[in-house]
SEVEX-243832 format. One record per residue (C-alpha): residue in one letter; z, y, x. Coordinates in steps of 0.2 Angstrom, whole numbers, always signed. Example, Ala and Ser with C-alpha at 12.3 -4.5 7.8 and 13.67 -1.06 7.14 Angstrom:
<pts>
<pt code="A" up="+39" north="-22" east="+62"/>
<pt code="S" up="+36" north="-5" east="+68"/>
</pts>
This chain:
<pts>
<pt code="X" up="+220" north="-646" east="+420"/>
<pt code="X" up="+226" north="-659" east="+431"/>
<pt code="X" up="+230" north="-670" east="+412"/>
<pt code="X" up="+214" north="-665" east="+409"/>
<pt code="X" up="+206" north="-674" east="+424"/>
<pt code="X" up="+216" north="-690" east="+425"/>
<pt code="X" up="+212" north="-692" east="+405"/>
<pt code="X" up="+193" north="-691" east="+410"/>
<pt code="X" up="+196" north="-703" east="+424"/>
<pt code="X" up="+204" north="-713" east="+413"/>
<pt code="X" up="+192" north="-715" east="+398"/>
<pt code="X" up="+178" north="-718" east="+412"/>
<pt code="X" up="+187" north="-732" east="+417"/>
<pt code="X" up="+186" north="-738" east="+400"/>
<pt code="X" up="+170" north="-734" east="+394"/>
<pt code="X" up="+167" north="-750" east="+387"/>
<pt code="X" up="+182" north="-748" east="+375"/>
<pt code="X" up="+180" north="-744" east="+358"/>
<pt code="X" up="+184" north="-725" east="+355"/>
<pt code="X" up="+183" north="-723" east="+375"/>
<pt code="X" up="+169" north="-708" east="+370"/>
<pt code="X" up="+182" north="-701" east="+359"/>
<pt code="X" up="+197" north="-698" east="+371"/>
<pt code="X" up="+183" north="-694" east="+386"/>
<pt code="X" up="+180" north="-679" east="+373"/>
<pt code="X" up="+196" north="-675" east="+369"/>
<pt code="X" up="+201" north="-672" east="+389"/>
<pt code="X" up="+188" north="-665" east="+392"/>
<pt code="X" up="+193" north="-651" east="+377"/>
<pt code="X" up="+212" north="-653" east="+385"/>
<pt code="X" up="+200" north="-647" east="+400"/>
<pt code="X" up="+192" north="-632" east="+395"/>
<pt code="X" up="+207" north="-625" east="+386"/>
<pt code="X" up="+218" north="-629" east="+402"/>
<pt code="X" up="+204" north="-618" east="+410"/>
<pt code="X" up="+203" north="-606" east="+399"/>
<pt code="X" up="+222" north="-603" east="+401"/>
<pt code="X" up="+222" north="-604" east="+419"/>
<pt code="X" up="+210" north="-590" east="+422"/>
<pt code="X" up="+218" north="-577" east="+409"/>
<pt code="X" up="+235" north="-582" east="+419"/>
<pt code="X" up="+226" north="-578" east="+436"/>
<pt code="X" up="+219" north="-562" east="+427"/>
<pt code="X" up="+240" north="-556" east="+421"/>
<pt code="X" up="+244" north="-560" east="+438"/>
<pt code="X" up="+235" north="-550" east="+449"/>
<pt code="X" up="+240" north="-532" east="+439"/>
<pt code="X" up="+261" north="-536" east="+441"/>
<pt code="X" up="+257" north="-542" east="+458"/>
<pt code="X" up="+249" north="-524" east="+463"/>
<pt code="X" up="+266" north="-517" east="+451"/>
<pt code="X" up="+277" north="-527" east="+465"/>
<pt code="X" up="+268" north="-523" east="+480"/>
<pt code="X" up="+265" north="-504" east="+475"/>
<pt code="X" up="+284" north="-503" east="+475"/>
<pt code="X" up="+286" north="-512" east="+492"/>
<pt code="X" up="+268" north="-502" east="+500"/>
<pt code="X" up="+273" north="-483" east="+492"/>
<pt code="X" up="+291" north="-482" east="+493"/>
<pt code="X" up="+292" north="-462" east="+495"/>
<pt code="X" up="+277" north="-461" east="+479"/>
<pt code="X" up="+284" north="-457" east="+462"/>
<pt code="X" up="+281" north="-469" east="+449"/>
<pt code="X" up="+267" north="-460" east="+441"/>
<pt code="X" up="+258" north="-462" east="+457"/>
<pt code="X" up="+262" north="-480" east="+461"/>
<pt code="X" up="+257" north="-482" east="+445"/>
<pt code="X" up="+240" north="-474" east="+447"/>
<pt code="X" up="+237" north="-484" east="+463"/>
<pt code="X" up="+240" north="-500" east="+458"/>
<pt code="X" up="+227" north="-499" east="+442"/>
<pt code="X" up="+215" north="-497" east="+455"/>
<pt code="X" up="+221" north="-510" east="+469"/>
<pt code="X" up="+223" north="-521" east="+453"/>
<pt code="X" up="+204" north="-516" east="+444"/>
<pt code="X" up="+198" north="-521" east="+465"/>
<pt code="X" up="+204" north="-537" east="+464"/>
<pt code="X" up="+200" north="-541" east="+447"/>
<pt code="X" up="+183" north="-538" east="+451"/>
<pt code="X" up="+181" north="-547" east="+468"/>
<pt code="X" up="+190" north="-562" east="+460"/>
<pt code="X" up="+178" north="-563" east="+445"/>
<pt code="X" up="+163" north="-563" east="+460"/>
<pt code="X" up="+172" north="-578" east="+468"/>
<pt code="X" up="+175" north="-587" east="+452"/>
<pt code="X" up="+157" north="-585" east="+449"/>
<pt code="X" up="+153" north="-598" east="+461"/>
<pt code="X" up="+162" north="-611" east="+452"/>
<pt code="X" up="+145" north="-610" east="+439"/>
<pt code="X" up="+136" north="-618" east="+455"/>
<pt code="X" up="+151" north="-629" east="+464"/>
<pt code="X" up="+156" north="-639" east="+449"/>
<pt code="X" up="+138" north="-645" east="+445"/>
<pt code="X" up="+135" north="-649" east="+464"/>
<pt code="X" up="+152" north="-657" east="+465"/>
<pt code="X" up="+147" north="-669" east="+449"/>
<pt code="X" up="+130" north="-672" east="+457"/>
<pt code="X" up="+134" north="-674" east="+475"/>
<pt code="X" up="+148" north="-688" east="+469"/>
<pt code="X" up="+135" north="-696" east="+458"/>
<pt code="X" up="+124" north="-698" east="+475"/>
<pt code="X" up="+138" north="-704" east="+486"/>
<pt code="X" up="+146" north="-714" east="+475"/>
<pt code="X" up="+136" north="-716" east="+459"/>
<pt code="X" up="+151" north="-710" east="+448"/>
<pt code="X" up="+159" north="-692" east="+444"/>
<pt code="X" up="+176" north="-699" east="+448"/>
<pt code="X" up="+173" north="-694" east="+468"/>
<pt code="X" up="+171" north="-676" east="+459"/>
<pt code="X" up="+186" north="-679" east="+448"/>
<pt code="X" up="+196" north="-684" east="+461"/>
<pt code="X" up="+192" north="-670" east="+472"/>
<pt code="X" up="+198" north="-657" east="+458"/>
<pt code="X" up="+213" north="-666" east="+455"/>
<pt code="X" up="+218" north="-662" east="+472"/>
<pt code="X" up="+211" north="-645" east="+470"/>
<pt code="X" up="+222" north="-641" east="+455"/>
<pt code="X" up="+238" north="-650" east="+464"/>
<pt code="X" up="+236" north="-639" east="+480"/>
<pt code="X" up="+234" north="-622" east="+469"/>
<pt code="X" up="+250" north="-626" east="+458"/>
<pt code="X" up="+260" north="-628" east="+474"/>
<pt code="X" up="+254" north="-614" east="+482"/>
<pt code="X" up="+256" north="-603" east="+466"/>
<pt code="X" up="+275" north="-611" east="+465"/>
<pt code="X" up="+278" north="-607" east="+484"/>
<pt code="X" up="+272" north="-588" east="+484"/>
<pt code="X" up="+276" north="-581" east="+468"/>
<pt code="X" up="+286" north="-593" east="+456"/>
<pt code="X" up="+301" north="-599" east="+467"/>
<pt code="X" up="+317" north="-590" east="+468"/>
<pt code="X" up="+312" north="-577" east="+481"/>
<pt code="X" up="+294" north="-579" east="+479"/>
<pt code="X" up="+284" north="-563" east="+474"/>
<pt code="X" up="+284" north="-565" east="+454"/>
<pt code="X" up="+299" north="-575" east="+453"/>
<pt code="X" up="+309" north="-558" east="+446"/>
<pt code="X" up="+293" north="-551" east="+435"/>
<pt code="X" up="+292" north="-568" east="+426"/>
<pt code="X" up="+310" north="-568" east="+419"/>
<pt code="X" up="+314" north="-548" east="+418"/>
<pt code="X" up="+312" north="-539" east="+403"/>
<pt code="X" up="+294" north="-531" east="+398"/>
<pt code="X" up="+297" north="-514" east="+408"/>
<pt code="X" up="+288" north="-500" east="+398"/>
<pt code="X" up="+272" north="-493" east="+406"/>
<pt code="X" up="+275" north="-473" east="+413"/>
<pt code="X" up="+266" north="-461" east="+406"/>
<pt code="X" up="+259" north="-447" east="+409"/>
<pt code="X" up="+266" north="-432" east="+400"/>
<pt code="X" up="+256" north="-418" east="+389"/>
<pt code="X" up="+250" north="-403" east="+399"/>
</pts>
């Protein structure tokens, strides 16, 4: 994403260039697909996060359980992050507008995800991918086998 936004910023600072319109297209694509990628990410997160903290939260439960409970944390939080993404329908076009008044450009706008994007990577690096962080084990383990439950 944040390729995606210096590209733009780039080709708009070129706009005059033959084929400027070409490459503003491309990153914006580069983009979309960034975004794309980044919410199904955020959306395999959350469910071996709730795996982790079940363990840590249920010690004493048997797997079946912790299992069970974390489906439903994961199923919460899936759902009240999906309400807060929503609001990026009416941030993003306010951001581009409010920038355009300010400054009479998008780049205030661009700018500002840049640094958006920059500050999530770090704090997704510090909490869960770093050695010790909470995913840092989940990401390079082998695919663990979901329980099931057995025939009645």
């Amino acid at each position: 994403m944040m390729l995606g936004v210096l590209g733009i910023l780039y080709f708009i600072g070129i706009k005059d260039q033959p084929g400027a319109f070409w490459g503003f297209f491309a990153m914006f694509l580069v983009l979309f697909f960034a975004t794309g990628v980044g919410n199904a990410s955020t959306f395999q997160m959350i469910p071996n996060i709730m795996r982790r903290e079940m363990d840590r939260l249920m010690p004493t439960a048997d797997a079946l359980t912790r299992q069970r409970q974390a489906e439903k944390e994961s199923a919460a939080i899936t759902g009240f992050t999906s309400a807060i993404a929503a609001f990026g329908a009416f941030f993003i076009p306010k951001s581009y507008g409010t920038s355009i008044d300010l400054t009479g450009g998008v780049e205030g706008a661009l700018w500002g995800f840049f640094i958006f994007y920059v500050i999530c990577v770090v704090i997704t690096w510090a909490v869960y991918s770093r050695k010790g962080g909470l995913l840092h084990d989940v990401e390079r383990s082998p695919r663990i086998v979901p329980v099931t439950q057995a025939a009645e």
